[in-house]
N, C-alpha and C positions, 0 to 999 in steps of 0.2 A: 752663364752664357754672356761672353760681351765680346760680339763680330764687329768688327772697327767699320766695316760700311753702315751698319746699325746704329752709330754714336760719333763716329768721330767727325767727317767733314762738313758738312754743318756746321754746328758746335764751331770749328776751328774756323770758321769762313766768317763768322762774324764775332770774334772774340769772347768765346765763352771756351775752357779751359779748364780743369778739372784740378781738385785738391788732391795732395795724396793717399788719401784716404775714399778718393774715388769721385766725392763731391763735385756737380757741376759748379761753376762760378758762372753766372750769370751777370755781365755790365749793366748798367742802367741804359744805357743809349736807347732811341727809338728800334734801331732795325735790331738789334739782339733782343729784344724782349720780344718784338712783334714775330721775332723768327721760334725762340724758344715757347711763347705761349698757340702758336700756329703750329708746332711740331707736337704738341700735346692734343689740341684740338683734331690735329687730323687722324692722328695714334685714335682719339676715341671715336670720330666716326668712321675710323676701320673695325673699330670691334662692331659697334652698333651694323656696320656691312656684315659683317661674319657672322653674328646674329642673325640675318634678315636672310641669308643664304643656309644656314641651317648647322654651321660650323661649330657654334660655341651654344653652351649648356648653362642652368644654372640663372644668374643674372647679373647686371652691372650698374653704376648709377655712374651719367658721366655729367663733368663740370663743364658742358658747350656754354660758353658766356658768361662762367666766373671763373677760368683760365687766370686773370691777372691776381682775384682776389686767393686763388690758391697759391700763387707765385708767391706774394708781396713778402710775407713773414717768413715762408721757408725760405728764399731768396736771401733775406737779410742774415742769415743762420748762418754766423762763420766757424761757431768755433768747432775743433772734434768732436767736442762733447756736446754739443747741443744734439736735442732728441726732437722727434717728432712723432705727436699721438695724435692719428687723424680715424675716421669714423667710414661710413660705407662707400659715402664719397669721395673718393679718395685719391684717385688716378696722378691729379693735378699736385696734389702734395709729393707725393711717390719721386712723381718725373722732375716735380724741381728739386727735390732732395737727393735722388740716387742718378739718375742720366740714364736708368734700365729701358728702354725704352722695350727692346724685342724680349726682352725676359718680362717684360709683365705683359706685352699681347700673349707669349708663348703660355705664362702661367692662368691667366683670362682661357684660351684654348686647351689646357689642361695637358700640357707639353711637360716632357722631361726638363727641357731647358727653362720652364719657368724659374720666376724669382726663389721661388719654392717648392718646386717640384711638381705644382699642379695640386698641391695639398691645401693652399689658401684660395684658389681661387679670384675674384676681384676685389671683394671686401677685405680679406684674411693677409697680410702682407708683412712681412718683415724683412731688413737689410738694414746693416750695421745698427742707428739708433733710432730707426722708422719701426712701426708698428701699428698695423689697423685693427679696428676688430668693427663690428657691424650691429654692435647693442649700444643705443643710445645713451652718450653717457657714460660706457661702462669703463672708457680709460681715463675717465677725469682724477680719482682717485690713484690711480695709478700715476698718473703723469705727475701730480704732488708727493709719490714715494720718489719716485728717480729725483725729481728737483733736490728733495731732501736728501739725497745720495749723492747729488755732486756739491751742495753744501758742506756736507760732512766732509767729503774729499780734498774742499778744498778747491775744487773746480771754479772756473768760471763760466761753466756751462753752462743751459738754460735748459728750457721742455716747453715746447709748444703742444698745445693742446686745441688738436681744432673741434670745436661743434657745429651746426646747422640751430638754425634759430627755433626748428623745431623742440630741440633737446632741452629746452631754455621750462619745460614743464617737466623735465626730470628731477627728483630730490637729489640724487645722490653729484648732479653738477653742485650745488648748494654746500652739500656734505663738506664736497672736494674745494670750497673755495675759501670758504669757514676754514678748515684745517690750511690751505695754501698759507692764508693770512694769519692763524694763531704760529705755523709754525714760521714765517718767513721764509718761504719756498720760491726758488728764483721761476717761477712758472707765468706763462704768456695763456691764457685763456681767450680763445679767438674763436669770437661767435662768426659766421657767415650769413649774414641777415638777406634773405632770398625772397623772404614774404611767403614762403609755403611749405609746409609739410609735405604729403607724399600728394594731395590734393585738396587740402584743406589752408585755407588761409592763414596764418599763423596770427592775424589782427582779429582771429578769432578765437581762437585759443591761449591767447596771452594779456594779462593785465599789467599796467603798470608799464614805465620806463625800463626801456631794456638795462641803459646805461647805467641804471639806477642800482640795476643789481651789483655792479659790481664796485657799484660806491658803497655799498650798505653795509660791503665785508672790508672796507677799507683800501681796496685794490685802486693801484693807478689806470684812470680810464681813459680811452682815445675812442672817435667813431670815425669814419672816412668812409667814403664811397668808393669799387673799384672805377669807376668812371670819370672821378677825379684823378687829375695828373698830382696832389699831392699824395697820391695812396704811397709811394714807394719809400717817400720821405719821411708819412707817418709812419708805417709798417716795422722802418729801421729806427725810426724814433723808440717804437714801442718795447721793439729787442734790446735795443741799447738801454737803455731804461732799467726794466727788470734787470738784465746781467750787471750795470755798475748800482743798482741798489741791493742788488739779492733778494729783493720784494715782487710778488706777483700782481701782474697787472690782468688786464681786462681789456679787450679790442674789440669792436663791432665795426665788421668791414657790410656795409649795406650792395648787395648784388643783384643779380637776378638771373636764371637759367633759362637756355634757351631751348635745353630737351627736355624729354620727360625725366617722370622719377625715376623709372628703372622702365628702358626700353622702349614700350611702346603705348603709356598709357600717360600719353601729356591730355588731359581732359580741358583745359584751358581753354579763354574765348578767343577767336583769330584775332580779334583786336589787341585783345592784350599780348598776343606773344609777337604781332606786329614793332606796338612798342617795346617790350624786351627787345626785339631784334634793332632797333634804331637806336637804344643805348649802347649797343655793343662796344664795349671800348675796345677789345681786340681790335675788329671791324673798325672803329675810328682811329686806333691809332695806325691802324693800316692809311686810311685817308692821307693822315699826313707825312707818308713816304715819297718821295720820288718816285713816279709811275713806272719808270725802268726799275727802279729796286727793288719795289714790292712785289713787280712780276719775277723778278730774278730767285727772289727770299721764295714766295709759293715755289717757284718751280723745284729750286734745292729740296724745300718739304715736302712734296710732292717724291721724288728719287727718293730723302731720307725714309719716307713713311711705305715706300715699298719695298725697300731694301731689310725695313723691318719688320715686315708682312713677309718678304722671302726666308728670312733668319727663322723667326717663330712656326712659320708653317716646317721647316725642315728639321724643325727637331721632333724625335719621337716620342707618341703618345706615353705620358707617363704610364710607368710599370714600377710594381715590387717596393710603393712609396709608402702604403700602409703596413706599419708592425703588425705582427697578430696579435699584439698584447702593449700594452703603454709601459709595465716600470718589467725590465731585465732580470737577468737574477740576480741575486739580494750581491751587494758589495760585500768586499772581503772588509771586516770589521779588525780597528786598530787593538790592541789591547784595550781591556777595562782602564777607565780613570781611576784610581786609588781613592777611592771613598773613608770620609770617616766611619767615627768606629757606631755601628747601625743598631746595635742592641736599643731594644725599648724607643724607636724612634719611629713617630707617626708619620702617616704618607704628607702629611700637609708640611713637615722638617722635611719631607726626604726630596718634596719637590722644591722646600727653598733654597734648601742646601745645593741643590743640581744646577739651580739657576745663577746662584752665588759661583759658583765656579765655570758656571761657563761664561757669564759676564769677566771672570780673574783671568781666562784661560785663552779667550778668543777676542780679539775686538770688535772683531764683527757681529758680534750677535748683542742684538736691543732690545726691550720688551715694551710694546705699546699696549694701551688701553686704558681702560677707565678708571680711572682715580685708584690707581695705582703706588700713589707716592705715600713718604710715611706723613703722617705717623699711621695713617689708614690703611694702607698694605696690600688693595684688594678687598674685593665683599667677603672675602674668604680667609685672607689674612697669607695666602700663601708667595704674598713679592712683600712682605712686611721687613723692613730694616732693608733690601735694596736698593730705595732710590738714596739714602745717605752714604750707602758704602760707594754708589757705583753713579755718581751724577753727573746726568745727561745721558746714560744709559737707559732708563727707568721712564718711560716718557706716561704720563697723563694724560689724555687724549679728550676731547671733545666726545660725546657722547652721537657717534655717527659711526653705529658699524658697519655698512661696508665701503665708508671711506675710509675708516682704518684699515680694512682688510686690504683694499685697494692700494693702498698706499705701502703697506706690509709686500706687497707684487709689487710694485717699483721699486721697494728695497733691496728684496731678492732676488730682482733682477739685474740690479747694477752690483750685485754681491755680496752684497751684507746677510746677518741670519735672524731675520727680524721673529721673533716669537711673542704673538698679539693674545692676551685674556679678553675672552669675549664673559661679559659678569656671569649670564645664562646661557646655557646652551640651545634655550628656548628664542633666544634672540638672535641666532644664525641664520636664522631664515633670512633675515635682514642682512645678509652676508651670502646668501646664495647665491646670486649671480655673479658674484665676485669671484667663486668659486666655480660657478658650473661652468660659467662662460667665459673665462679669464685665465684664473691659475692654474688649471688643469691645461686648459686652453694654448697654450705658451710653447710647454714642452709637446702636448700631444702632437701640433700642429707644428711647428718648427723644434725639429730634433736637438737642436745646436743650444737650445736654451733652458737653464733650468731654473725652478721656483723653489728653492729651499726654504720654505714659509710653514712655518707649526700654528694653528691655532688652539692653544690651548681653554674650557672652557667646564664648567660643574654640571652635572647629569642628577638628576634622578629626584624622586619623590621622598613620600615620610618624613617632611622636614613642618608640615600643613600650609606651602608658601599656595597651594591653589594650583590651577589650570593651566598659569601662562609659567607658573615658574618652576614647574617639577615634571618635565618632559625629560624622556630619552627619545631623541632623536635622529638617531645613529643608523635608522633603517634609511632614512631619507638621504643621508649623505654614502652611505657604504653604497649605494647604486650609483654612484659620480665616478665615471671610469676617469682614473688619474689618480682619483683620489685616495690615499690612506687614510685610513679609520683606525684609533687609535686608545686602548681602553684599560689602564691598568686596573691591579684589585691590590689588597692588603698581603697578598703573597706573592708579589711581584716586589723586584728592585723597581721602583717607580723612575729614580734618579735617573738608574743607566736608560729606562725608554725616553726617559725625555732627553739625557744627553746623546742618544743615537739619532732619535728624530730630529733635533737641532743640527749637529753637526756633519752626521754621517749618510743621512738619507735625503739624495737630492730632491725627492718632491712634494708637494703639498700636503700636509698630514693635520689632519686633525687628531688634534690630543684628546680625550675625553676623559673628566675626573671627577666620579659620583661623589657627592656631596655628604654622605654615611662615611665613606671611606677616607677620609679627610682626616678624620680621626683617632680609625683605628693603627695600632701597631703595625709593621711590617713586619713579616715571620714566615719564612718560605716555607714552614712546619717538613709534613716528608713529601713535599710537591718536587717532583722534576722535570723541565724543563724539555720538550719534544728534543729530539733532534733534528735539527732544521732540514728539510730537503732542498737540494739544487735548484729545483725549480718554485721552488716558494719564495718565493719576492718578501725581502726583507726579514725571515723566520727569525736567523737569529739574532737579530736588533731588537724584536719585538715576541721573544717565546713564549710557545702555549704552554702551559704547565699542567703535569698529571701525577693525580696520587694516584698509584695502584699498578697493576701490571698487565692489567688485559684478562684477567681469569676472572674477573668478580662479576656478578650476577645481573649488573646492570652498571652502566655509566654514565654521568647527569653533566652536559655540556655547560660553559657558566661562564660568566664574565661577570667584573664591575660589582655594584651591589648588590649581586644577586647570591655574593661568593658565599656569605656567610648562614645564608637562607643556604643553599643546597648543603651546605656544610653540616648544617642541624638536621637537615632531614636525612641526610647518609648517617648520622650515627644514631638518630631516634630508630630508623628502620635495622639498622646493626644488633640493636640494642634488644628491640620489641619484635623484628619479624627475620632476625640472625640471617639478613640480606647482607652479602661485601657490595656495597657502592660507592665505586669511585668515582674521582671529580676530575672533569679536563678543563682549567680555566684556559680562557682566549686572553691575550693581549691585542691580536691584532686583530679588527672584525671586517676590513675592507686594504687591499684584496685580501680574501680567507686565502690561509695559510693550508692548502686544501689537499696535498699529498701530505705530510707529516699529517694532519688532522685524522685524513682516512686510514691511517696506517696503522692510526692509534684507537680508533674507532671500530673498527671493521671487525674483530675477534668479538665484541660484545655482541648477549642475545639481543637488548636493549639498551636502546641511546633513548635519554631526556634531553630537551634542549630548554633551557631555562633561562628567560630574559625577562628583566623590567617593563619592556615598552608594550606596545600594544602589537598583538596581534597579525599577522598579514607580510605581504614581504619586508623581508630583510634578512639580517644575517640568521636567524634561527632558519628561514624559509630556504638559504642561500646554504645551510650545511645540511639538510633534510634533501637538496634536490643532489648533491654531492654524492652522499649517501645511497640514492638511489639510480642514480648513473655509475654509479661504482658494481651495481647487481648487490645492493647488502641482502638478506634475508632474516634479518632480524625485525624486531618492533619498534617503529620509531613513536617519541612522541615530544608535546611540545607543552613550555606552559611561560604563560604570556597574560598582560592584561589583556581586558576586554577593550574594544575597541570606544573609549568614552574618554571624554574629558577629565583628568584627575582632580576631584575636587579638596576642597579645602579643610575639612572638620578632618581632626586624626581619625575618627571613628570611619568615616566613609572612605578618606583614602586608604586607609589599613584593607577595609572591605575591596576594594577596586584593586591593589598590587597585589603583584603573588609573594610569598611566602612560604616556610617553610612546609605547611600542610600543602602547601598547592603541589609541591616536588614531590612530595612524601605520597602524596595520591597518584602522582601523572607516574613516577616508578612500579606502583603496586597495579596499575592498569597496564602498565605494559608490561607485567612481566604475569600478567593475567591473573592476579590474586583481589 
């Protein structure tokens, strides 16, 4: 939605003039800023009216009285390519970056004509290289993959990254600034120093030198007050700066608001928001207009800001904006890659071999993480001889996962196919919100964009590394809608899942690679292959594999390390109680692959669902509920550890995972023997 009474006369009445990429230009002169940060200010207290009348939902956080400090940096932002990553507060960044003015009241009202359809909301925004999100912090990391992408490029683009001074006790700003600086990332890091959190003083909750932080990590620092006439000079100082060095800096613009945090709970003394209000540089530099002008300039914003309250209110309450599902049906897959010749070759070759060629095959795709390079290769050894074949592909990474991950979502956002080893998969957690609230985040929430990002990462126990280091944790992440879960075994092509997840499937996947399995052979033996169904998202990128044909006596579902435990316990009971049990391994465990699954399920008296992890939901719980929404009438059953810590002597964890006696029993109980 963009109605030319909504943007255009204004704008054109005091020389402000748009890129062709849609960008306003904003002059420095007194009356165009005073007109342009007064055209934002009054856009927010029309929401804050619509709120008070009962019209809009939900919440907003607006910048009454740091309007200049929202301007300065994005104002300065000439080039195409510069991005901007801004946080809850956001409006002010928005309006100086995009000119949307009636498309973000509309999208704030939850309108068709929103910036977005009504899907992000006030926080949630994206347009061209704008992006908000409303977790503190959570796009620092990312704002250092994009930099990193127009480095590569070749660009001389930038990435502004705005925070609130609050955010200044988040780790993963840290994460993101350490990484900015190891990797020389053209990124602007712009704290907004307000003095408050949501009600809390922030000279309470912070030690140390603000500015200090961002000397520690070697960043170029500036500080300036909006209130100072030199903010505009520094601001462009600061962008100019990072873009001719390709190095990130650091900016503390000192501010102060003059509403609440959100709405209606400014808890502050009258006294002190007296003085906020006498700072007001808006307000002053209103002062120093010609009194004919400044009433001329209000009155024009006054017409602009109802003309863009007419726009937004006349467009129709969003409809038909939520999917009923996040990923489509599965894409039509290229031919196979020609693979070497696979006899005798362990999954730990067959995933180096895949990466080796898709580094030869693609330029886009990178792998970050942790000490990665040779001659060390991975804790695992499986990127070993990569970083000499393919250098500056192979990247080594600072030991901050989800600024890697984060940064892996700037990459894959500007297009690249960034595929990040996390050491443990026990250390995702530390990668969660990167995840729950980000890269899923992107595409769910703006359709138009995708996250091609693999986290690949080692699962499972019997190795006696203890509690923190032999988790499956695949229950926790296979509930992340967006997300794919991702798990080959020793009878899977490991290769082609990881070249299909790299290349072919646009969305966020976690790879998962048990640590047992690393090892063994690949040998598809007489397993074959489900036939994918149409509505199984991604089936045949990622097939489920079955010996047997549907007549046998029982069927024991299975993935990952578990493959070879069921495997021993279908021929001991062959053998000893002349039971046929067949095996369905999974590949993919999120989303389940749940028509092919039940198709191939459903003839059995008895389904086993047999997992490493512990107990409770996830995907054993998630094919058992399938199962039984499908009306099965068979025995289900399940076998899982118990719900404890895996400890460390081999003798205790051998006692804690299951095994082949554990399937061997959970089959003879369901088939009532």
């Amino acid at each position: 939605m963009d109605h030319p009474s909504a943007r255009g006369d204004l704008m054109r009445m005091h020389g402000i003039a748009y890129a062709a990429d849609g960008r306003p230009m904003i002059p420095g002169e007194p009356p165009a800023l005073y007109a342009y940060g007064m055209a934002i200010r009054r856009t927010e207290q029309l929401l804050l009216d619509l709120f008070s009348k009962g019209q809009l939902s939900g919440t907003t956080h607006t910048c009454i009285g740091q309007e200049f400090c929202q301007m300065a940096v994005v104002r300065a932002l000439d080039h195409a390519d510069d991005a901007v990553l801004s946080n809850h507060r956001n409006h002010g960044h928005f309006l100086t970056y995009s000119g949307q003015f009636a498309p973000l009241v509309a999208e704030v009202m939850g309108r068709a004509g929103g910036v977005c359809g009504g899907r992000g909301g006030s926080q949630h925004m994206a347009w061209r290289h704008f992006h908000s999100n409303g977790v503190q912090a959570g796009m620092t990391g990312i704002g250092v993959g994009l930099a990193r992408a127009r480095a590569l490029a070749g660009s001389a683009g930038i990435v502004a990254v705005m925070v609130g001074d609050g955010t200044l006790g988040e780790g993963l700003l840290y994460e993101s600034m350490n990484l900015a600086a190891v990797w020389s990332a053209p990124v602007l890091f712009v704290v907004e120093h307000n003095g408050i959190a949501q009600t809390t003083d922030t000279a309470e909750t912070l030690g140390g030198d603000i500015l200090a932080r961002g000397s520690a990590f070697g960043l170029a620092t500036w500080r300036v007050s909006d209130a100072d006439a030199a903010l505009w000079q520094v601001a462009a100082d600061a962008v100019a700066a990072v873009r001719s060095s390709g190095r990130p800096g650091f900016l503390v613009i000192d501010t102060a608001r003059l509403g609440p945090h959100s709405k209606g709970d400014d808890l502050r003394p009258a006294e002190q928001l007296a003085a906020i209000a006498a700072r007001d540089p808006l307000a002053r530099l209103g002062e120093t207009l010609p009194a004919g002008l400044r009433a001329d300039i209000e009155a024009e914003v006054a017409a602009f800001v109802a003309a863009v309250a007419a726009v937004a209110a006349a467009s129709p309450e969003a409809t038909a904006q939520v999917p009923s599902r996040l990923f489509a049906a599965a894409p039509a897959l290229p031919p196979p890659v020609p693979a070497p010749e696979t006899a005798g070759r362990t999954v730990r070759a067959a995933l180096n071999a895949a990466l080796d060629r898709l580094l030869r095959a693609d330029a886009r795709v990178l792998l970050l993480g942790e000490d990665l390079h040779d001659p060390y290769g991975g804790a695992f050894k499986v990127t070993a001889g990569l970083s000499q074949r393919h250098a500056g592909r192979v990247i080594s990474t600072p030991i901050s996962e989800a600024a890697i991950t984060g940064a892996a979502i700037g990459l894959a956002l500007a297009g690249w196919r960034p595929v990040v080893e996390i050491m443990f998969a026990d250390f995702l957690t530390l990668c969660a919100d990167q995840l729950y609230n980000h890269a899923v985040k992107f595409p769910g929430v703006f359709p138009e964009l995708s996250v091609p990002l693999v986290l690949r990462t080692p699962v499972g126990g019997r190795r006696g590394y203890g509690p923190t280091h032999s988790q499956n944790p695949e229950n926790l992440f296979a509930a992340v809608p967006g997300l794919t879960v991702v798990c080959g075994s020793q009878r899977h092509d490991n290769g082609a899942l990881l070249h299909h997840a790299v290349l072919h499937w646009p969305h966020p996947t976690l790879f998962l690679e048990h640590k047992l399995v690393y090892g063994a052979t690949e040998d598809p033996g007489e397993y074959r292959p489900l036939p994918p169904h149409p509505d199984d998202a991604a089936g045949a990128a990622f097939p489920t594999l079955l010996a047997g044909d549907g007549r046998g006596d029982a069927v024991v579902v299975t993935y990952g390390g578990m493959v070879p435990f069921v495997e021993a316990a279908a021929e001991r009971l062959a053998e000893e109680e002349e039971l046929v049990v067949d095996v369905a391994i999974l590949a993919q465990l999120a989303p389940l692959p749940r028509h092919a699954l039940l198709a191939a399920l459903l003839p059995y008296p008895a389904v086993v669902i047999a997992e490493e992890t512990q107990a409770g939901p996830g995907v054993g719980a998630e094919i058992a509920a399938c199962l039984a929404e499908a009306g099965y009438r068979g025995t289900i059953r399940r076998v899982a550890a118990p719900p404890v810590p895996i400890p460390s002597a081999r003798s205790l964890e051998a006692a804690v995972l299951p095994d082949a006696d554990s399937v061997a029993l959970a089959v003879l109980g369901a088939l009532g023997a």
